[in-house]
C-alpha positions as CSV (number, residue, x, y, z in Angstrom):
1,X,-5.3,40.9,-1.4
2,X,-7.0,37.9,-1.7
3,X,-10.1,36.4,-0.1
4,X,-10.1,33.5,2.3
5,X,-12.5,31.2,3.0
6,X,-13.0,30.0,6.9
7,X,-15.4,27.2,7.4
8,X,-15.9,25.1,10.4
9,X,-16.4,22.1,11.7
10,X,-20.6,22.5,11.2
11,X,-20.4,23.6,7.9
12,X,-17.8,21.1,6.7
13,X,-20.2,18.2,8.2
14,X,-23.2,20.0,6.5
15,X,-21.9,19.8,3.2
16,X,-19.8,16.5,3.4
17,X,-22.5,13.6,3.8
18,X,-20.6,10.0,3.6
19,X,-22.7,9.3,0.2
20,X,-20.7,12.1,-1.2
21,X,-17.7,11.2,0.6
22,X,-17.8,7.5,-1.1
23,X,-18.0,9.1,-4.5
24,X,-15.4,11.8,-4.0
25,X,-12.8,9.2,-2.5
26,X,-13.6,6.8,-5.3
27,X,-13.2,9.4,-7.9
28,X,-9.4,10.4,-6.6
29,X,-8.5,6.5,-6.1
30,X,-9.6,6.2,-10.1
31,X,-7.2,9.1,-10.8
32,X,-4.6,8.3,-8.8
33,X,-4.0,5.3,-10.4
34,X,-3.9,6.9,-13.8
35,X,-1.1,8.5,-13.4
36,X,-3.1,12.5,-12.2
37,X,-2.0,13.2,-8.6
38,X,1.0,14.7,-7.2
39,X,1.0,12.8,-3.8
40,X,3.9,13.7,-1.9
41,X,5.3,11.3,1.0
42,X,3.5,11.2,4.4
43,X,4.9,13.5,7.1
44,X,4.8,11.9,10.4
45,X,5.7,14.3,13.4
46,X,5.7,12.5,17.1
47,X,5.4,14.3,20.7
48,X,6.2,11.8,22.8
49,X,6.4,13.7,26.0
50,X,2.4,13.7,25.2
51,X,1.6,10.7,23.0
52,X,1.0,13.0,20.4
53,X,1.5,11.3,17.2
54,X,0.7,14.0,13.6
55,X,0.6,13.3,9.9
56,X,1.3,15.7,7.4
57,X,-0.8,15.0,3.8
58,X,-0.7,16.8,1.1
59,X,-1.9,16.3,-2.6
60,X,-3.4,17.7,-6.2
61,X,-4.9,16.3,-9.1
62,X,-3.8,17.2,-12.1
63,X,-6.1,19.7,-13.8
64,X,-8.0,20.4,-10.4
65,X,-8.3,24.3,-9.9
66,X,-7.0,23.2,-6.2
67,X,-4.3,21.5,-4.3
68,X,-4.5,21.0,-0.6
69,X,-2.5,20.1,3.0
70,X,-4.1,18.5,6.1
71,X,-2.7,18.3,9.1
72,X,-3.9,15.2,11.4
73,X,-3.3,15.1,15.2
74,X,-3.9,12.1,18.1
75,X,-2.5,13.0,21.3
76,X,-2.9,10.0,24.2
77,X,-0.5,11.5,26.9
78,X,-2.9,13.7,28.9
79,X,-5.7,11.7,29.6
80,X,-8.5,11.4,27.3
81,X,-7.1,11.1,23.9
82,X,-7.6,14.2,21.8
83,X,-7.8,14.0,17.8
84,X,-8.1,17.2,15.9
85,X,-7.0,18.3,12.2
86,X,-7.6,20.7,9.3
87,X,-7.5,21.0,5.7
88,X,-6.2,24.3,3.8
89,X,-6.8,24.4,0.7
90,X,-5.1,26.7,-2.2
91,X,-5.7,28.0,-5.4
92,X,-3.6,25.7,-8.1
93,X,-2.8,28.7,-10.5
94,X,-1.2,30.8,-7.9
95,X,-0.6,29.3,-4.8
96,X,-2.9,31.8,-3.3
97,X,-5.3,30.4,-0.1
98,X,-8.6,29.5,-0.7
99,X,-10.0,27.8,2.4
100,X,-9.5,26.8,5.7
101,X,-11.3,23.7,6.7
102,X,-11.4,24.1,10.6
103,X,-13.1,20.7,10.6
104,X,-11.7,19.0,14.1
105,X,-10.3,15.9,11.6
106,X,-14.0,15.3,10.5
107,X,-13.1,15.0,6.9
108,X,-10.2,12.7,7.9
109,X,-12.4,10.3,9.7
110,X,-15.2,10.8,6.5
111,X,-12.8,10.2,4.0
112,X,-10.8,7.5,5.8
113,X,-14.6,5.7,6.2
114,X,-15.3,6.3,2.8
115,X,-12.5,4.4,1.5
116,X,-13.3,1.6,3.7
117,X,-17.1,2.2,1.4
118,X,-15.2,2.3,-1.9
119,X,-13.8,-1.1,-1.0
120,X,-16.8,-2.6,0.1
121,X,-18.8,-1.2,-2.8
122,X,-16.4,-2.9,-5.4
123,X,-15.3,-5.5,-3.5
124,X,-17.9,-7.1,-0.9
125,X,-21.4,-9.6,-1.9
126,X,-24.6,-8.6,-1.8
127,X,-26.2,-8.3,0.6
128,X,-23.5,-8.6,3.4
129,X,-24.9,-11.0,6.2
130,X,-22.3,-10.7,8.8
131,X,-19.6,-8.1,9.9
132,X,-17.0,-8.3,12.5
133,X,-15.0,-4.9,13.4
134,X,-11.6,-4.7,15.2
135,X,-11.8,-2.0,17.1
136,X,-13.9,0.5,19.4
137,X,-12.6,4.0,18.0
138,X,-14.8,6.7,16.3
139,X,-13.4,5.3,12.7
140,X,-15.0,1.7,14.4
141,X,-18.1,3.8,13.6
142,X,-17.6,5.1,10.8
143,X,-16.9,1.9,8.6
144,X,-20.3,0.7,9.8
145,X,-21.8,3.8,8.4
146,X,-19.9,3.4,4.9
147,X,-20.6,0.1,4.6
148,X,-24.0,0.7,5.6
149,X,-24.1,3.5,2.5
150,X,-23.1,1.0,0.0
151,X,-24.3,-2.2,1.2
152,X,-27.5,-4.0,3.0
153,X,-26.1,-4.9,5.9
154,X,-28.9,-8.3,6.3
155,X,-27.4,-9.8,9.6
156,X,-25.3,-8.9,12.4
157,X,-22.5,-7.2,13.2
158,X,-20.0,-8.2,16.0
159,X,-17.5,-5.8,17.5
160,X,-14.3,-7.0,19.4
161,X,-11.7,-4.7,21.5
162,X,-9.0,-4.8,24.0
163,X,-11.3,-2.8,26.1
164,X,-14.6,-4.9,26.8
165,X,-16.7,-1.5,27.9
166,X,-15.4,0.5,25.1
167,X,-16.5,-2.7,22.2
168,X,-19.7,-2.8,24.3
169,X,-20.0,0.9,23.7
170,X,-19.0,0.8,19.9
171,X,-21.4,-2.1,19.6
172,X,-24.5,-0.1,20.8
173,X,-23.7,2.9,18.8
174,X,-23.4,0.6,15.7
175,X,-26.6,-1.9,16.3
176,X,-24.3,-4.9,16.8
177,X,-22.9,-7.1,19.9
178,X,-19.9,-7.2,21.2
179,X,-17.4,-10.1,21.3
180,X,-15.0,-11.5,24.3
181,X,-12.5,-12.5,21.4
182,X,-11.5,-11.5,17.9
183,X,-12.2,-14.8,16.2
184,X,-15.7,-15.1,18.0
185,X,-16.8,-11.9,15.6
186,X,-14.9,-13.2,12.3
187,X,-15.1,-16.8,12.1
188,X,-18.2,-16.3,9.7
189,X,-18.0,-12.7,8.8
190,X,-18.7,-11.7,5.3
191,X,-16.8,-8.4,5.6
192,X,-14.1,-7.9,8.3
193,X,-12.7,-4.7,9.4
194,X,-9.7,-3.5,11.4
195,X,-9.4,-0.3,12.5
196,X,-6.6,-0.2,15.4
197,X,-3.2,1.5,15.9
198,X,-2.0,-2.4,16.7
199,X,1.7,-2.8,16.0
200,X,1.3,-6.8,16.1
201,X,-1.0,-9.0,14.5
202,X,-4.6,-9.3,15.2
203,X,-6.0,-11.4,12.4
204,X,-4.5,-14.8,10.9
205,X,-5.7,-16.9,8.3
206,X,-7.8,-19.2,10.5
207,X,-9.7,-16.2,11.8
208,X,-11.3,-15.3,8.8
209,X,-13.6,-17.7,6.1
210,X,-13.4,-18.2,2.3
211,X,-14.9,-15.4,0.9
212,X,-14.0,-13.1,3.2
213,X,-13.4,-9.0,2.2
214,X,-10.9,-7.7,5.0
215,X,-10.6,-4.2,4.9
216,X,-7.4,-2.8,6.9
217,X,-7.5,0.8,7.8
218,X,-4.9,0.6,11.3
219,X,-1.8,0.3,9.7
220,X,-0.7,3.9,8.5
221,X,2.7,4.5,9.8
222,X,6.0,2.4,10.3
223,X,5.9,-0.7,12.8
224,X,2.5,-1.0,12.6
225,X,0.1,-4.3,11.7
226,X,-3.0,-5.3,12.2
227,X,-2.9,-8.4,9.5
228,X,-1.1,-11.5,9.9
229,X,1.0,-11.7,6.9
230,X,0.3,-15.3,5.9
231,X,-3.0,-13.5,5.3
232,X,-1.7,-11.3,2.8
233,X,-0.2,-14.7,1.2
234,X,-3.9,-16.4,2.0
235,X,-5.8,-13.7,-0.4
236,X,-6.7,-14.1,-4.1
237,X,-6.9,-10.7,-4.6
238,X,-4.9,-8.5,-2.3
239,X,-6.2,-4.8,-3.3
240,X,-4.0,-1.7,-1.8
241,X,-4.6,2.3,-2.0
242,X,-1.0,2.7,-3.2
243,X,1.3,0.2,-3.7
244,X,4.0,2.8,-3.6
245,X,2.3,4.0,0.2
246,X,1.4,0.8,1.2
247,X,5.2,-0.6,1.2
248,X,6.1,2.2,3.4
249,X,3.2,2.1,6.0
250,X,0.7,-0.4,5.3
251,X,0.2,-4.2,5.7
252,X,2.0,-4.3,2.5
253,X,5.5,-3.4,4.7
254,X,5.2,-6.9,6.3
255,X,5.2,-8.6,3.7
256,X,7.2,-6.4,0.6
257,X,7.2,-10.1,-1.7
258,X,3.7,-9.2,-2.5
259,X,4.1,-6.1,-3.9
260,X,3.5,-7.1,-7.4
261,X,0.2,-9.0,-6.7
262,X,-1.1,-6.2,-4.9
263,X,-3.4,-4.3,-7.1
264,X,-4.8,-0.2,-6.5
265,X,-8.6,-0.4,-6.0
266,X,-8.3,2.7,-8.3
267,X,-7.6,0.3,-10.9
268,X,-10.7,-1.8,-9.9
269,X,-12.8,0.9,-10.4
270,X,-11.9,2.3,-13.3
271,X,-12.1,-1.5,-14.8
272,X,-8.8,-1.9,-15.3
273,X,-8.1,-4.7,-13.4
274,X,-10.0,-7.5,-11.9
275,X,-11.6,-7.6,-8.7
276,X,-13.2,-10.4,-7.0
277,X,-14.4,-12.7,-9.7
278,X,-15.2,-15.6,-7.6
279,X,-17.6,-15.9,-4.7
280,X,-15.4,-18.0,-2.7
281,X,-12.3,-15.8,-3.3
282,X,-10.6,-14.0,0.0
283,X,-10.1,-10.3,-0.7
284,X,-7.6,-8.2,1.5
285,X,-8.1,-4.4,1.2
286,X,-4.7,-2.8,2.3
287,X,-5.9,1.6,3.4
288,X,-3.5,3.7,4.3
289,X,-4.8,6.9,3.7
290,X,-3.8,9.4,0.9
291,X,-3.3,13.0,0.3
292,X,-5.8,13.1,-3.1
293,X,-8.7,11.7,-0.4
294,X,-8.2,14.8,1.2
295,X,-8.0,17.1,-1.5
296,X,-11.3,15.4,-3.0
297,X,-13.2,15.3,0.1
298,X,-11.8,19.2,0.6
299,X,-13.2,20.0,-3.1
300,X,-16.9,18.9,-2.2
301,X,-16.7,20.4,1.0
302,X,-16.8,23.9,-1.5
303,X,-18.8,22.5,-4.4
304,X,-21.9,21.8,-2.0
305,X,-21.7,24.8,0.2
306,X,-22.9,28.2,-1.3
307,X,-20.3,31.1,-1.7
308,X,-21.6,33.0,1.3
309,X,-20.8,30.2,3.9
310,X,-18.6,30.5,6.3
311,X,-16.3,33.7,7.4
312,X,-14.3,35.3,5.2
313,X,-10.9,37.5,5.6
314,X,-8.5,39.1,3.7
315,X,-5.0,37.8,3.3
Protein backbone atom coordinates (compact mmCIF):
# COMPACT_ATOMS: atom_id res chain seq x y z
CA UNK A 1 0.00 0.00 0.00
CA UNK A 2 1.24 3.19 -0.51
CA UNK A 3 1.79 6.17 1.74
CA UNK A 4 -0.10 9.48 1.46
CA UNK A 5 0.81 12.66 2.30
CA UNK A 6 -2.10 15.02 3.99
CA UNK A 7 -1.02 18.59 4.50
CA UNK A 8 -3.08 21.57 5.26
CA UNK A 9 -3.85 24.75 4.69
CA UNK A 10 -0.95 25.93 7.57
CA UNK A 11 1.60 23.87 6.40
CA UNK A 12 1.02 24.61 2.70
CA UNK A 13 1.32 28.54 3.67
CA UNK A 14 4.33 27.66 5.80
CA UNK A 15 6.33 26.31 3.13
CA UNK A 16 4.96 28.36 0.07
CA UNK A 17 6.21 32.01 0.70
CA UNK A 18 5.34 34.30 -2.56
CA UNK A 19 9.30 34.75 -3.18
CA UNK A 20 9.21 31.06 -3.86
CA UNK A 21 6.07 31.16 -5.46
CA UNK A 22 7.54 33.82 -8.19
CA UNK A 23 10.35 31.55 -8.89
CA UNK A 24 8.41 28.34 -9.05
CA UNK A 25 5.68 29.93 -11.47
CA UNK A 26 8.50 31.49 -13.53
CA UNK A 27 10.32 28.20 -13.81
CA UNK A 28 7.03 26.26 -15.32
CA UNK A 29 6.15 29.39 -17.62
CA UNK A 30 9.99 28.89 -19.08
CA UNK A 31 9.07 25.15 -19.60
CA UNK A 32 6.03 25.48 -20.84
CA UNK A 33 6.98 27.28 -23.61
CA UNK A 34 9.66 24.77 -24.50
CA UNK A 35 7.62 22.42 -25.46
CA UNK A 36 7.85 20.19 -21.43
CA UNK A 37 4.27 20.16 -20.05
CA UNK A 38 1.27 18.18 -20.70
CA UNK A 39 -1.43 20.86 -19.99
CA UNK A 40 -4.67 19.42 -20.57
CA UNK A 41 -7.75 21.83 -21.31
CA UNK A 42 -9.44 23.75 -18.42
CA UNK A 43 -12.56 22.06 -16.84
CA UNK A 44 -15.14 24.50 -16.00
CA UNK A 45 -18.15 23.00 -13.90
CA UNK A 46 -21.10 25.70 -12.95
CA UNK A 47 -23.86 25.42 -10.04
CA UNK A 48 -25.96 27.86 -10.79
CA UNK A 49 -28.68 27.14 -8.33
CA UNK A 50 -25.69 28.50 -5.98
CA UNK A 51 -23.44 30.70 -8.02
CA UNK A 52 -20.98 28.18 -7.77
CA UNK A 53 -18.68 28.42 -10.57
CA UNK A 54 -15.32 25.40 -10.41
CA UNK A 55 -12.32 24.82 -12.57
CA UNK A 56 -10.66 21.71 -13.04
CA UNK A 57 -6.48 22.09 -13.78
CA UNK A 58 -4.42 19.61 -14.31
CA UNK A 59 -0.70 19.33 -15.54
CA UNK A 60 3.03 17.65 -15.57
CA UNK A 61 6.28 18.56 -16.68
CA UNK A 62 8.02 16.40 -18.51
CA UNK A 63 10.71 14.65 -16.43
CA UNK A 64 9.14 15.92 -13.05
CA UNK A 65 8.82 12.83 -10.59
CA UNK A 66 5.08 14.37 -10.25
CA UNK A 67 2.05 15.36 -12.03
CA UNK A 68 -0.94 16.98 -10.29
CA UNK A 69 -4.92 18.08 -10.38
CA UNK A 70 -6.46 21.11 -8.52
CA UNK A 71 -9.75 21.67 -8.08
CA UNK A 72 -10.88 25.48 -7.70
CA UNK A 73 -14.30 26.53 -6.33
CA UNK A 74 -16.25 30.25 -5.99
CA UNK A 75 -19.64 29.87 -4.82
CA UNK A 76 -21.72 33.56 -4.63
CA UNK A 77 -25.36 32.11 -4.21
CA UNK A 78 -25.59 31.77 -0.44
CA UNK A 79 -24.45 34.91 0.83
CA UNK A 80 -20.96 35.61 1.57
CA UNK A 81 -19.05 34.18 -1.29
CA UNK A 82 -17.10 31.05 -0.45
CA UNK A 83 -13.71 30.05 -2.42
CA UNK A 84 -12.08 26.91 -1.52
CA UNK A 85 -9.74 24.30 -3.54
CA UNK A 86 -7.04 21.61 -3.31
CA UNK A 87 -4.21 20.21 -5.01
CA UNK A 88 -3.47 16.23 -5.22
CA UNK A 89 -0.61 15.41 -6.29
CA UNK A 90 0.71 11.88 -7.78
CA UNK A 91 3.59 10.05 -8.30
CA UNK A 92 4.64 10.28 -12.28
CA UNK A 93 6.01 6.62 -12.46
CA UNK A 94 2.99 5.00 -11.26
CA UNK A 95 0.08 7.03 -10.87
CA UNK A 96 0.15 6.27 -7.28
CA UNK A 97 -1.00 9.46 -4.73
CA UNK A 98 1.50 11.36 -3.19
CA UNK A 99 -0.16 14.38 -1.48
CA UNK A 100 -3.12 16.08 -0.69
CA UNK A 101 -2.82 19.69 -0.52
CA UNK A 102 -5.91 20.65 1.68
CA UNK A 103 -4.90 24.30 1.14
CA UNK A 104 -8.53 26.22 1.07
CA UNK A 105 -7.29 27.52 -2.78
CA UNK A 106 -4.19 29.22 -1.01
CA UNK A 107 -1.80 28.01 -3.63
CA UNK A 108 -4.30 29.08 -6.34
CA UNK A 109 -4.40 32.61 -5.06
CA UNK A 110 -0.20 32.31 -4.48
CA UNK A 111 0.43 31.07 -7.74
CA UNK A 112 -2.18 33.17 -9.57
CA UNK A 113 -0.19 36.40 -7.65
CA UNK A 114 2.96 35.11 -8.56
CA UNK A 115 2.36 35.15 -12.17
CA UNK A 116 1.09 38.54 -11.94
CA UNK A 117 5.19 38.96 -10.11
CA UNK A 118 6.77 37.08 -13.06
CA UNK A 119 5.25 39.66 -15.36
CA UNK A 120 6.14 42.50 -13.40
CA UNK A 121 9.61 41.19 -12.72
CA UNK A 122 10.37 40.91 -16.60
CA UNK A 123 8.21 43.28 -17.81
CA UNK A 124 7.67 46.55 -15.45
CA UNK A 125 10.55 49.81 -14.74
CA UNK A 126 12.32 50.26 -11.96
CA UNK A 127 11.32 51.44 -9.49
CA UNK A 128 7.47 51.45 -10.12
CA UNK A 129 6.08 54.87 -9.02
CA UNK A 130 2.48 54.40 -9.39
CA UNK A 131 -0.05 51.44 -9.37
CA UNK A 132 -3.66 51.32 -9.96
CA UNK A 133 -5.63 47.88 -9.18
CA UNK A 134 -9.07 46.94 -10.60
CA UNK A 135 -10.62 45.24 -8.13
CA UNK A 136 -11.24 44.64 -4.22
CA UNK A 137 -10.93 40.76 -4.02
CA UNK A 138 -8.27 38.79 -1.98
CA UNK A 139 -6.17 38.28 -5.42
CA UNK A 140 -6.52 42.50 -5.33
CA UNK A 141 -4.12 41.74 -2.45
CA UNK A 142 -2.10 39.54 -3.57
CA UNK A 143 -0.76 41.32 -6.76
CA UNK A 144 0.31 44.14 -4.49
CA UNK A 145 2.23 41.65 -2.56
CA UNK A 146 4.03 40.14 -5.78
CA UNK A 147 4.66 43.12 -7.11
CA UNK A 148 5.90 44.27 -3.94
CA UNK A 149 8.39 41.02 -3.98
CA UNK A 150 9.83 41.92 -7.22
CA UNK A 151 9.64 45.56 -7.45
CA UNK A 152 10.08 48.93 -5.23
CA UNK A 153 6.96 50.07 -5.22
CA UNK A 154 8.33 54.26 -4.79
CA UNK A 155 4.78 55.96 -4.93
CA UNK A 156 1.28 55.24 -4.53
CA UNK A 157 -1.04 52.80 -5.28
CA UNK A 158 -4.75 53.50 -6.13
CA UNK A 159 -7.53 50.90 -5.87
CA UNK A 160 -10.92 51.25 -7.78
CA UNK A 161 -14.10 48.93 -7.39
CA UNK A 162 -17.75 48.70 -8.04
CA UNK A 163 -18.13 48.56 -4.36
CA UNK A 164 -16.77 51.89 -2.79
CA UNK A 165 -16.47 50.15 0.97
CA UNK A 166 -14.99 47.09 -0.32
CA UNK A 167 -11.92 49.40 -2.64
CA UNK A 168 -11.73 51.32 0.59
CA UNK A 169 -11.12 48.12 2.45
CA UNK A 170 -8.63 46.64 -0.31
CA UNK A 171 -6.95 50.04 -0.26
CA UNK A 172 -6.13 49.90 3.57
CA UNK A 173 -5.04 46.41 3.54
CA UNK A 174 -2.71 47.28 0.62
CA UNK A 175 -1.21 50.97 1.87
CA UNK A 176 -2.92 52.69 -0.98
CA UNK A 177 -6.26 54.98 -1.56
CA UNK A 178 -9.06 54.27 -3.05
CA UNK A 179 -10.57 55.77 -6.22
CA UNK A 180 -14.39 56.94 -7.14
CA UNK A 181 -13.45 55.89 -10.87
CA UNK A 182 -11.26 53.51 -12.74
CA UNK A 183 -9.40 56.17 -14.81
CA UNK A 184 -8.87 58.34 -11.62
CA UNK A 185 -6.33 55.29 -10.42
CA UNK A 186 -4.71 54.66 -14.04
CA UNK A 187 -4.38 57.76 -15.83
CA UNK A 188 -0.59 57.86 -14.69
CA UNK A 189 -0.03 54.36 -13.39
CA UNK A 190 3.18 52.75 -14.17
CA UNK A 191 1.73 49.20 -13.59
CA UNK A 192 -2.04 48.52 -13.87
CA UNK A 193 -3.82 45.59 -12.73
CA UNK A 194 -7.11 43.93 -13.20
CA UNK A 195 -8.28 41.34 -11.21
CA UNK A 196 -12.28 41.05 -11.62
CA UNK A 197 -14.70 38.43 -12.93
CA UNK A 198 -16.04 41.47 -15.36
CA UNK A 199 -17.62 40.10 -18.46
CA UNK A 200 -17.43 43.72 -20.20
CA UNK A 201 -14.72 46.08 -20.49
CA UNK A 202 -13.19 48.03 -17.85
CA UNK A 203 -10.09 49.53 -19.32
CA UNK A 204 -9.69 51.34 -22.87
CA UNK A 205 -6.84 52.85 -24.41
CA UNK A 206 -7.33 56.39 -22.98
CA UNK A 207 -7.34 54.94 -19.52
CA UNK A 208 -3.94 53.93 -19.43
CA UNK A 209 -0.42 56.11 -20.38
CA UNK A 210 2.59 55.21 -22.65
CA UNK A 211 4.54 52.96 -20.93
CA UNK A 212 2.17 51.36 -19.18
CA UNK A 213 2.57 47.30 -18.03
CA UNK A 214 -1.23 46.01 -17.73
CA UNK A 215 -1.34 42.83 -16.14
CA UNK A 216 -4.92 41.02 -16.66
CA UNK A 217 -5.61 38.19 -14.33
CA UNK A 218 -9.96 38.36 -14.53
CA UNK A 219 -10.48 36.93 -17.60
CA UNK A 220 -10.26 32.98 -17.16
CA UNK A 221 -13.30 31.47 -18.60
CA UNK A 222 -15.56 32.09 -21.67
CA UNK A 223 -17.49 35.64 -22.02
CA UNK A 224 -15.31 37.17 -19.84
CA UNK A 225 -13.15 40.68 -20.28
CA UNK A 226 -11.71 43.02 -18.44
CA UNK A 227 -9.61 44.81 -21.41
CA UNK A 228 -10.86 46.82 -24.05
CA UNK A 229 -9.71 45.21 -27.13
CA UNK A 230 -8.47 48.29 -28.94
CA UNK A 231 -6.06 47.93 -26.02
CA UNK A 232 -4.78 44.68 -27.05
CA UNK A 233 -4.30 46.48 -30.62
CA UNK A 234 -2.74 49.74 -28.54
CA UNK A 235 0.19 47.42 -27.02
CA UNK A 236 3.76 46.93 -28.49
CA UNK A 237 4.22 44.01 -26.82
CA UNK A 238 1.14 42.01 -26.02
CA UNK A 239 2.68 39.01 -23.63
CA UNK A 240 0.09 35.96 -22.84
CA UNK A 241 0.63 32.73 -20.49
CA UNK A 242 -0.53 30.47 -23.39
CA UNK A 243 -1.48 31.61 -26.53
CA UNK A 244 -3.18 28.27 -27.00
CA UNK A 245 -5.27 29.11 -23.38
CA UNK A 246 -5.51 32.59 -23.83
CA UNK A 247 -7.73 32.24 -27.19
CA UNK A 248 -10.03 30.12 -25.35
CA UNK A 249 -10.46 32.15 -22.11
CA UNK A 250 -8.39 35.10 -21.94
CA UNK A 251 -8.44 38.75 -23.36
CA UNK A 252 -6.88 37.12 -26.21
CA UNK A 253 -10.73 35.57 -27.16
CA UNK A 254 -11.79 39.18 -27.90
CA UNK A 255 -9.60 39.87 -30.09
CA UNK A 256 -8.37 36.21 -31.88
CA UNK A 257 -6.42 38.64 -34.96
CA UNK A 258 -3.75 39.07 -32.47
CA UNK A 259 -2.87 35.79 -31.87
CA UNK A 260 0.31 35.76 -33.68
CA UNK A 261 1.69 38.99 -31.95
CA UNK A 262 0.93 37.68 -28.75
CA UNK A 263 4.04 36.32 -27.26
CA UNK A 264 4.35 33.55 -23.93
CA UNK A 265 6.20 35.39 -21.11
CA UNK A 266 7.85 31.95 -20.85
CA UNK A 267 9.56 32.89 -23.86
CA UNK A 268 10.61 36.24 -22.25
CA UNK A 269 12.23 34.65 -19.64
CA UNK A 270 14.01 32.11 -21.07
CA UNK A 271 15.40 35.06 -23.60
CA UNK A 272 13.87 33.89 -26.37
CA UNK A 273 11.94 36.55 -27.33
CA UNK A 274 11.93 40.20 -26.67
CA UNK A 275 10.22 41.94 -23.99
CA UNK A 276 9.88 45.54 -23.50
CA UNK A 277 12.73 47.20 -25.16
CA UNK A 278 11.65 50.67 -25.05
CA UNK A 279 10.68 52.77 -22.09
CA UNK A 280 7.80 54.33 -23.65
CA UNK A 281 6.38 51.02 -25.02
CA UNK A 282 2.74 49.74 -23.59
CA UNK A 283 2.94 46.18 -22.47
CA UNK A 284 -0.36 44.05 -22.06
CA UNK A 285 0.09 40.85 -19.87
CA UNK A 286 -2.72 38.50 -20.90
CA UNK A 287 -3.03 35.44 -17.27
CA UNK A 288 -5.23 33.04 -17.43
CA UNK A 289 -4.02 30.56 -15.14
CA UNK A 290 -2.33 27.16 -15.94
CA UNK A 291 -2.18 23.70 -14.80
CA UNK A 292 1.98 23.56 -14.72
CA UNK A 293 1.59 26.80 -12.02
CA UNK A 294 -0.12 24.39 -9.97
CA UNK A 295 1.99 21.46 -10.32
CA UNK A 296 5.18 23.89 -9.61
CA UNK A 297 3.76 25.64 -6.84
CA UNK A 298 2.47 21.95 -5.49
CA UNK A 299 6.21 20.60 -5.97
CA UNK A 300 7.77 23.40 -3.52
CA UNK A 301 5.07 22.98 -1.28
CA UNK A 302 7.03 19.19 -0.71
CA UNK A 303 10.54 20.33 -1.45
CA UNK A 304 10.49 22.97 1.61
CA UNK A 305 8.51 21.02 4.05
CA UNK A 306 10.46 18.13 5.87
CA UNK A 307 9.16 14.42 5.39
CA UNK A 308 7.45 14.28 8.76
CA UNK A 309 4.93 17.11 8.00
CA UNK A 310 1.75 16.76 7.85
CA UNK A 311 -0.59 13.40 8.41
CA UNK A 312 0.00 10.49 6.73
CA UNK A 313 -2.34 7.38 5.64
CA UNK A 314 -2.25 4.44 3.85
CA UNK A 315 -3.98 3.98 0.51
Amino acid sequence: MATVRILREADVRAALSMVACIDAVEAAFVASTAGGPEVPEVIHLFVPEAGGEIHIKAGHLHGARTYAVKVSSGFDGAGSPAYDGMVVVFDARTGAPVAFLLDHGFITDQRTGAAGGVAARWLAPEPVETVAVIGTGLQARKQVEALRAVRTVAGEIRVWGRDASRAEAAARDVGGVATPAVVDATRDADVIVTCTASREPLLSTGDVRAGALVIAVGSDGPGKQELDAELLHAADVLAVDSRAQCLRLGELQHAPELADRAVEIGAICAGDAPGRTDERQLVVCDLTGLGVQDVAAANAVLDALPPDAGETVEA
